[in-house]
Structures are given as C-alpha cells and as structure tokens.
C-alpha positions as a printed Julia matrix, in Angstrom:
257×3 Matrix{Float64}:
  -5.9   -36.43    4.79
  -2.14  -35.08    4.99
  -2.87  -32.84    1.66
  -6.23  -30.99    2.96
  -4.45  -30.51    6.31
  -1.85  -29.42    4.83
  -3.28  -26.78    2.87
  -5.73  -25.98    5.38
  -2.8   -25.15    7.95
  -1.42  -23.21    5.25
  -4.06  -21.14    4.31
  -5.15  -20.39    8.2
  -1.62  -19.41    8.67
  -1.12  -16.68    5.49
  -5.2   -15.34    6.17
  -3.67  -14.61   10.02
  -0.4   -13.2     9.09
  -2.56  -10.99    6.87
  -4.07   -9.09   10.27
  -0.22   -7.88   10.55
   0.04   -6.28    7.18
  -3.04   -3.99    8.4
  -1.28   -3.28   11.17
   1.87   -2.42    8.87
  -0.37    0.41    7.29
   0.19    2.6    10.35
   3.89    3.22    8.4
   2.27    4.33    5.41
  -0.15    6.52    6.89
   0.37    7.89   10.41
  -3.47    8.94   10.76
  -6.53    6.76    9.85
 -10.13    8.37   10.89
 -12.5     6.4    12.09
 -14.57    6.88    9.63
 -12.11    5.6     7.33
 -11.93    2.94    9.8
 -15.59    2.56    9.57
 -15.92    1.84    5.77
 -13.04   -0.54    6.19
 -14.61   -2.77    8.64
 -18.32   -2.72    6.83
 -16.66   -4.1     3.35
 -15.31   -6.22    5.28
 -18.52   -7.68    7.13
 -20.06   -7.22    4.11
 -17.21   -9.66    2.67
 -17.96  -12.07    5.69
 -21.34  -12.08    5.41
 -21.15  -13.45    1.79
 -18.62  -15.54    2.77
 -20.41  -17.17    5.35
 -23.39  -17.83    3.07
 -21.79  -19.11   -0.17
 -18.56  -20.47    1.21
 -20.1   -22.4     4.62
 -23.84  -22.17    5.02
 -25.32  -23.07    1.03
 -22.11  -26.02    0.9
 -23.14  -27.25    4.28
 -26.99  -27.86    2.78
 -25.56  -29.24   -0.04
 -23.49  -31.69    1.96
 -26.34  -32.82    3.81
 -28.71  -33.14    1.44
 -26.08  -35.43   -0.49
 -26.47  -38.25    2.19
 -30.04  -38.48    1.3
 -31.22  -37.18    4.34
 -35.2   -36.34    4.67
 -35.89  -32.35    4.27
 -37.21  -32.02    7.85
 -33.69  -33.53    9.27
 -31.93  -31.56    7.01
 -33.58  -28.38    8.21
 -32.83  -29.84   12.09
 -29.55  -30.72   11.94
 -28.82  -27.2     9.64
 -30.68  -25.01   12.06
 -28.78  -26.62   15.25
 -25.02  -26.66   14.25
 -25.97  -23.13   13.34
 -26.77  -21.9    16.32
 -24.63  -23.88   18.21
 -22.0   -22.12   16.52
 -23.88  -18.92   17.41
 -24.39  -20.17   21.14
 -20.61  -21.61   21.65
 -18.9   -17.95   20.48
 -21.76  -15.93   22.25
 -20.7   -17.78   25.57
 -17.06  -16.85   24.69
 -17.71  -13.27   24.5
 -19.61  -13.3    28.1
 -16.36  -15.33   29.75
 -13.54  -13.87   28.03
 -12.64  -10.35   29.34
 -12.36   -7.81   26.1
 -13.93   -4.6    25.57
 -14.86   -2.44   22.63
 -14.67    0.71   21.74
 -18.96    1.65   21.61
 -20.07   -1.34   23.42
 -17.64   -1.44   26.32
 -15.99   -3.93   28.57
 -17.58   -7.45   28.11
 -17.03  -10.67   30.1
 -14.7   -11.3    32.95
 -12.44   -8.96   34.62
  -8.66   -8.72   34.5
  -5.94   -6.24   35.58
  -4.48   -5.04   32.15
  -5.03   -1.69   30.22
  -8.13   -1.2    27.96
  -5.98   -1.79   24.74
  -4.76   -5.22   25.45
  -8.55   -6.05   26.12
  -9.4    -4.8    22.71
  -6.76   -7.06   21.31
  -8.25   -9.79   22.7
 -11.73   -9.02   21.31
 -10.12   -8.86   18.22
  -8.92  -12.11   19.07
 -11.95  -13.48   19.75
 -12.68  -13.11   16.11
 -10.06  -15.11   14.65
 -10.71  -18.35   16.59
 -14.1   -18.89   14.58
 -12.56  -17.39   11.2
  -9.77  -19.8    11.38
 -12.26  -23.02   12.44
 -14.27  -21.91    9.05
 -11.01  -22.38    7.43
 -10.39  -25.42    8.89
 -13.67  -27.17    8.16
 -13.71  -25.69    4.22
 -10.42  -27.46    3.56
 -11.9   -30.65    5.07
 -15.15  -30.3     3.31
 -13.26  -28.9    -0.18
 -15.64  -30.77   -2.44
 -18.51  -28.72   -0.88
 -17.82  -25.18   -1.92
 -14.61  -23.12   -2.43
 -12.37  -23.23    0.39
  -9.78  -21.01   -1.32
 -12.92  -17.69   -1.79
 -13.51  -18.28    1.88
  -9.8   -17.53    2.74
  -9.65  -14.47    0.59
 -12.35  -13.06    2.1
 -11.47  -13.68    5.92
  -8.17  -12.32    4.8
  -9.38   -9.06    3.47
 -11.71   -8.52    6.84
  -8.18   -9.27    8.33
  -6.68   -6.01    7.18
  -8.73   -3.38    8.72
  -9.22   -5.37   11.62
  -5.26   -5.78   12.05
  -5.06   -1.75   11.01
  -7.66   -0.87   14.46
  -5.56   -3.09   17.2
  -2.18   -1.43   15.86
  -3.9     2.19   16.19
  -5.52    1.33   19.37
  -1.76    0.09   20.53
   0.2     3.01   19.28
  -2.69    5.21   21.1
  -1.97    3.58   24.35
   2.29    4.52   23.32
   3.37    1.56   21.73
   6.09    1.85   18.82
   4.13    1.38   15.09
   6.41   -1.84   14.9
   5.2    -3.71   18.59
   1.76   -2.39   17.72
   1.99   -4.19   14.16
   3.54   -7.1    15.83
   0.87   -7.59   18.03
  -2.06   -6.88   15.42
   0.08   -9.91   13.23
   0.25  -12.11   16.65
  -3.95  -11.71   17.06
  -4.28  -13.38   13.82
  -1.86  -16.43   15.35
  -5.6   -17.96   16.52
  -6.74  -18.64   13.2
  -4.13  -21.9    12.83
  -5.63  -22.74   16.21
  -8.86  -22.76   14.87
  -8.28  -24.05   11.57
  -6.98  -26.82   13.84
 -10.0   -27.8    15.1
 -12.09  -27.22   12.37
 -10.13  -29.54   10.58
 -10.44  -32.6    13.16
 -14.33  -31.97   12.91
 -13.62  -32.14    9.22
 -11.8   -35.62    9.86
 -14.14  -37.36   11.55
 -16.75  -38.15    9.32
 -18.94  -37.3     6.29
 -21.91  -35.89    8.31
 -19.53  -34.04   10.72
 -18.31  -31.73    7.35
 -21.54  -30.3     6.75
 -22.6   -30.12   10.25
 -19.13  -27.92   11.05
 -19.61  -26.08    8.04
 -23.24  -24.67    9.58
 -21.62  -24.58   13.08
 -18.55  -22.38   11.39
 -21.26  -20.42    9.4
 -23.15  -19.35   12.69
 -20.23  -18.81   14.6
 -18.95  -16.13   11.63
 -22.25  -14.56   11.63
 -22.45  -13.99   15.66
 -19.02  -11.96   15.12
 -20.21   -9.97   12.55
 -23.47   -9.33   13.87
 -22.85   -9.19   16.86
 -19.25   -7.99   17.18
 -17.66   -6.14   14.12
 -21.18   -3.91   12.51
 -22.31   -2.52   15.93
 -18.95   -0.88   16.41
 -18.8     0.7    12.8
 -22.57    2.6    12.68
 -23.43    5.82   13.86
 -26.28    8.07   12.64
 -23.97   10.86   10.82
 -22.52    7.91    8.97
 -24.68    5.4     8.39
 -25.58    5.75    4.5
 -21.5     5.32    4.14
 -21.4     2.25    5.94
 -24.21    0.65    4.24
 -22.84    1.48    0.61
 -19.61   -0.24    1.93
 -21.7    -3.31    3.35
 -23.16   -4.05    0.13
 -20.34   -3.21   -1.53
 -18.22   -5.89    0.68
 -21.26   -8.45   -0.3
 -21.41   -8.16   -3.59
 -17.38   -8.25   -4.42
 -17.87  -11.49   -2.14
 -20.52  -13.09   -4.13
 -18.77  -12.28   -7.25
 -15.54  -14.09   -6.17
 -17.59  -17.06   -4.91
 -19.05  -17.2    -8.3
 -15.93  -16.9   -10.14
 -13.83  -19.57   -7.96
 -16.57  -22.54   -8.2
C-alpha cells in the first residue's frame, strides 16, 4: 500500500506542478494567439481522450472481466461508474461558480473578477485528472499508470499557459499569474487522494474507479476543454491537432505496456 501511494502522491504532485511551467511560458513569449492557444488545448484533448481510453476505460474492462464476472454485469457495472463519473463532475460544473471564455459564467454566483472564475474552471479540471491518477497507481497492474501521467501532464501545459494570460490580462505580474496557474494544478494531489482510497478498498472498487475516473475525464474534455477551442475559421487546425494529440497518446500507451 505505502509504495503505490507513494508514487501515486508523487506523480499527482509533479503532473500539477507541470500547469505552472505553462504558465512560466508567458516569460519566454510575451504574446500567445489564441489560435496558438487553440492547437495547444486540442493536442491536448486529443492526448486525454486517448488517455482516458487506453490508460482508464480498456484497464477498467480488463479488471472486471478478471473477477469472472458475467458479460451483462460487466457491461452494468462499466456503463454506471462511467457515467457516474460523468454525472458527479457535470453537477460540479452547475454548483461551482467559473466561467469560460465562449461559454460564459456557469454555476453559482460570487463577487470576484471574471479571471479568478476562469481559474477556478480550470480548477475544476484538475480534481478529476488527479483522481485518474490516483486510481491508476492503485490499479497499476491494470494498465500504465506512468502514460496516464504524461499525458495529463502535457494537457497541463497549455492549460497552465491560458490562466497565466487570462491573469496578466486582468494586470497581474507574469510571476503571480504563473504562480497561480502552478497553484490550480495543487487539486490534482487532492484528487489523486481520493482516487487512491477508492483504489484501497477493494479489488472490484479499482476497476469500478478506473470507469468512474474515465467518465469523469471525458465530461471535461467534452464538455469543458474542445467547446472553448473550435470556431468555424479554424476548425480544420484544431482537428489535425486532435488527432494528432490521439495518436502521440496511443503510441505512448503502446510503448509503456
């Protein structure tokens, strides 16, 4: 138990400090468009995407298919944790008060400026991200924990890059704004947290949080991340970089088994 933790912790911890080296870009270049902005964040959903197939979803039917479950519970239990972990960050997005930059203000209200609120959508993100982590360290025999960090790191970048921009718009210095993108990615240990207690309860509960980690990732990127990256003029560009993000994914799945 103390060595999966352990590197589960770990590995939450580095994947969220990664969100502040995207905001440490805004020192190297003082100008990002948002188109570059655009192709960014589609790798990077296209990176998540893969990710949440080969690195949570396929190991989570593999783990329940191992305890000789029938092929009609298997397809039950699959199908619910999945959209429970849909359901459970859906219902987070409606309470939480955040706001994008297409989509708008979403959930509750609260008396701070629009920039802060994006922060916390970004926020929003990292809880799931760092439960998947969590639950792939408990589960390691399943799949390849260590592919699934690499790629929520990588998403972490651009991600980390918009909330420092989106700070420094609102007249931040380039060092609170990276400061703060690095502090969003602080939720990931708390979710790795508590994907690793599922983890530790018991052999069904691995597989099952593996599905329920595996919907949760896909309502952010669905849901969250690809609506706020496509626009007509641009939409060929951001589905090259979409399949581009998949395929490098499925590729390091592959090679890490």
């Amino acid at each position: 138990m103390a060595d999966f933790w352990a590197e589960g912790m770990r590995a939450a911890l580095l994947a969220g400090m990664v969100t502040g080296l995207g905001g440490f870009l805004t020192f190297i270049k003082t100008a990002y468009s948002k188109d570059d902005i655009n192709l960014m964040l589609n790798t990077a959903a296209g990176v998540m995407l893969a990710a949440s197939f080969f690195s949570l979803m396929d190991p989570a039917l593999s783990g329940l298919r191992q305890l000789s479950l029938g092929s009609h519970q298997t397809a039950l239990l699959f199908s619910f944790a999945v959209f429970v972990g849909m359901g459970i960050i859906a219902l987070l997005n409606a309470l939480l008060p955040h706001e994008h930059e297409i989509s708008g203000h979403h959930g509750g209200s609260m008396q701070i400026g629009a920039a802060w609120l994006f922060v916390i959508a970004i926020s929003i993100h990292k809880m799931p991200e760092g439960l998947a982590i969590g639950i792939a360290y408990g589960g390691g025999h399943l799949g390849s924990p260590e592919s699934l960090t690499i790629g929520i790191a990588l998403q972490n970048i651009p991600e980390g890059l918009t909330v420092a921009i989106t700070l420094i718009a609102a007249g931040y210095s380039r060092l609170k704004a990276s400061l703060a993108a690095m502090m969003s990615g602080m939720m990931q240990p708390f979710g790795a947290v508590l994907g690793l207690l599922i983890a530790d309860i018991g052999p069904l509960m691995i597989p099952l949080g593996m599905a329920f980690a595996g919907g949760a990732m896909l309502f952010v990127i669905i849901n969250e991340v690809l609506p706020e990256t496509y626009d007509a003029a641009q939409n060929k560009k951001s589905a090259l970089a979409l399949f581009a993000g998949f395929v490098l994914m499925c590729g390091l799945s592959i090679a890490m088994q």
